[in-house]
C-alpha positions in Angstrom: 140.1 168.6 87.7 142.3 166.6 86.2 142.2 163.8 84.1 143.6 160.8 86.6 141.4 162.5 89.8 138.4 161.8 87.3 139.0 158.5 86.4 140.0 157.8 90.5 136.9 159.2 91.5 134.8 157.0 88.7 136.9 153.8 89.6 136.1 154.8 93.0 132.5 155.1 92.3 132.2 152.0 90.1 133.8 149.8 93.1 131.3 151.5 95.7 128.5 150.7 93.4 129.7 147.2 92.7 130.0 147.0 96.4 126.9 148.2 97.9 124.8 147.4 95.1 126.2 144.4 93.4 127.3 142.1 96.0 124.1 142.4 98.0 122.3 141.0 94.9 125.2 138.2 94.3 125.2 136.8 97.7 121.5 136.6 97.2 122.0 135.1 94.4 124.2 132.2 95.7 121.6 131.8 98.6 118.7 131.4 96.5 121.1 128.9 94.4 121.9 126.6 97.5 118.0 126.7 98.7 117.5 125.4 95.2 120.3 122.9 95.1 118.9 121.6 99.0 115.2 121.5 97.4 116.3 119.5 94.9 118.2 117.1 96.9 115.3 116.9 99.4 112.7 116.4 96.1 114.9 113.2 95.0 114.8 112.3 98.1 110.8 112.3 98.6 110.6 111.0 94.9 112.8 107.7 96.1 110.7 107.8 99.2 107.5 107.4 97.3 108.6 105.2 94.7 109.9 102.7 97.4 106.8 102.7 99.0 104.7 102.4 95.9 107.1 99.3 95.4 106.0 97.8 98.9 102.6 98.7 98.0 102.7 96.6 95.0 104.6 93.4 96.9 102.0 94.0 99.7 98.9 93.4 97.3 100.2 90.2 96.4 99.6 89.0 99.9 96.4 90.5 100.6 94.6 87.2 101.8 97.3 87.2 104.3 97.0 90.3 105.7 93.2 89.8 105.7 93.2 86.8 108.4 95.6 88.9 110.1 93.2 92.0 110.3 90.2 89.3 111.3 92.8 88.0 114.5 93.7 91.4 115.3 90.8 94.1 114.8 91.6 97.4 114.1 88.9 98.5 117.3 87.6 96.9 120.5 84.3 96.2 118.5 82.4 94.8 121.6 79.3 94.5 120.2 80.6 92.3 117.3 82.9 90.7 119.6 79.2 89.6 121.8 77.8 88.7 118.8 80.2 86.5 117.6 80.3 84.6 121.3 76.4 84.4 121.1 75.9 83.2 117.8 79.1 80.6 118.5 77.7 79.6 121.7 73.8 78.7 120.3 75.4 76.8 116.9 77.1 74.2 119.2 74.3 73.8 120.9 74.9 76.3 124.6 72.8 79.0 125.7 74.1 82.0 126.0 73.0 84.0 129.4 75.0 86.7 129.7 77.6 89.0 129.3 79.4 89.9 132.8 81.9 92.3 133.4 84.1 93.7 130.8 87.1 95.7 130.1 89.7 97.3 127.1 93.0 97.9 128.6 96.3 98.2 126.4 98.8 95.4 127.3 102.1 97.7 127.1 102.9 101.1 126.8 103.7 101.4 123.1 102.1 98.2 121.5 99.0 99.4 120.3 97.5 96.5 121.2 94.2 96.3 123.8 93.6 93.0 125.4 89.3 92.7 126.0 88.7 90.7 129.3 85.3 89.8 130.0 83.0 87.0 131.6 80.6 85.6 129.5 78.1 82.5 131.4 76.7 79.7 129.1 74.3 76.7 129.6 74.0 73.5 128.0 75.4 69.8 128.1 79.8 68.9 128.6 79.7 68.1 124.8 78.4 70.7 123.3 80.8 73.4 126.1 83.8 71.4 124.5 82.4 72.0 120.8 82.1 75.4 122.2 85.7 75.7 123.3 87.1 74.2 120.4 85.5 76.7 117.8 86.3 79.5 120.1 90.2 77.8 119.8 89.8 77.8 115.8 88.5 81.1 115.0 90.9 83.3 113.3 90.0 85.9 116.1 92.8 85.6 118.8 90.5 84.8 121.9 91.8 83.0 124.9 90.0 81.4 127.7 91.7 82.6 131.0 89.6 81.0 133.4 86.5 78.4 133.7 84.0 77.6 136.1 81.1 75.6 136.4 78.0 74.2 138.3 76.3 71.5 138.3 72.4 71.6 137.9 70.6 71.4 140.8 67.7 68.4 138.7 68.8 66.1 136.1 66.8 67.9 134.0 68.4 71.2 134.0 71.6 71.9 132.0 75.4 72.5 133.1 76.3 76.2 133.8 79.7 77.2 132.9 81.2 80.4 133.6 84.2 82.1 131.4 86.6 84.5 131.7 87.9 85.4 128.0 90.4 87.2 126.8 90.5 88.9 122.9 92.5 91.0 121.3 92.9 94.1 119.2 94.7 97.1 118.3 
């Protein structure tokens, strides 16, 4: 063979082997480099991400009180029991009686609110003044309770107390 057909043939074979075998591993190579480039990005990203909220976290402590009385008006669950409890021991420190709970229900007032309205009727005894004691520390609890609807009776002696029935309203998320 002669000399030129030689170095055609191992021209020939270096460019196949640069071709088959070498760009393969290149174009990997710039793959892996743009998955590293889009990593990154997306890690500087999620670093500002967390940093930001850390930030809020911070401002967010400064108002905890705050954001206490809100979590006392709004509950984070339906507690019924403490909800009765609170109504029971309200009712007897202004002086009412509490008999008891009626019906009740936890339905959410929109679709995507979170928030659950608690309707139920509650039925106390006692004198006018101490209902309207009643009423008023109902009115400045921190707990967002509304009176929908009252009804009463009067007693059928002197002797006996008033009977009022209530429909109340409270909420929570």
């Amino acid at each position: 063979m002669s000399r030129q057909t030689t170095i055609l043939i191992n021209l020939l074979a270096v460019f196949l082997i640069g071709f088959f075998l070498v760009w393969p591993q290149y174009q990997n190579l710039r793959r892996l480099n743009i998955e590293i480039q889009t990593k990154r990005t997306e890690l500087q990203y999620k670093e500002e991400y967390f940093s930001n909220i850390k930030t809020i976290s911070e401002e967010l402590k400064k108002y905890e009180t705050e954001l206490s009385k809100i979590d006392s008006a709004l509950p984070s669950g339906p507690s019924l029991p403490s909800l009765f409890n609170f109504l029971e021991k309200t009712s007897s420190q202004n002086g009412l009686i509490f008999k008891y709970v009626g019906t009740f229900s936890v339905t959410p007032l929109e679709a995507n609110s979170g928030i659950k309205g608690i309707y139920l009727n509650i039925a106390v005894a006692g004198s006018y003044p101490a209902f309207k004691n009643f009423l008023a520390s109902l009115e400045k609890t921190a707990r967002l309770i509304e009176v929908d609807n009252i009804s009463f009776s009067t007693p059928q002696k002197a002797e006996e107390p008033f009977s009022f029935n209530l429909k109340i309203k409270a909420y929570s998320y």
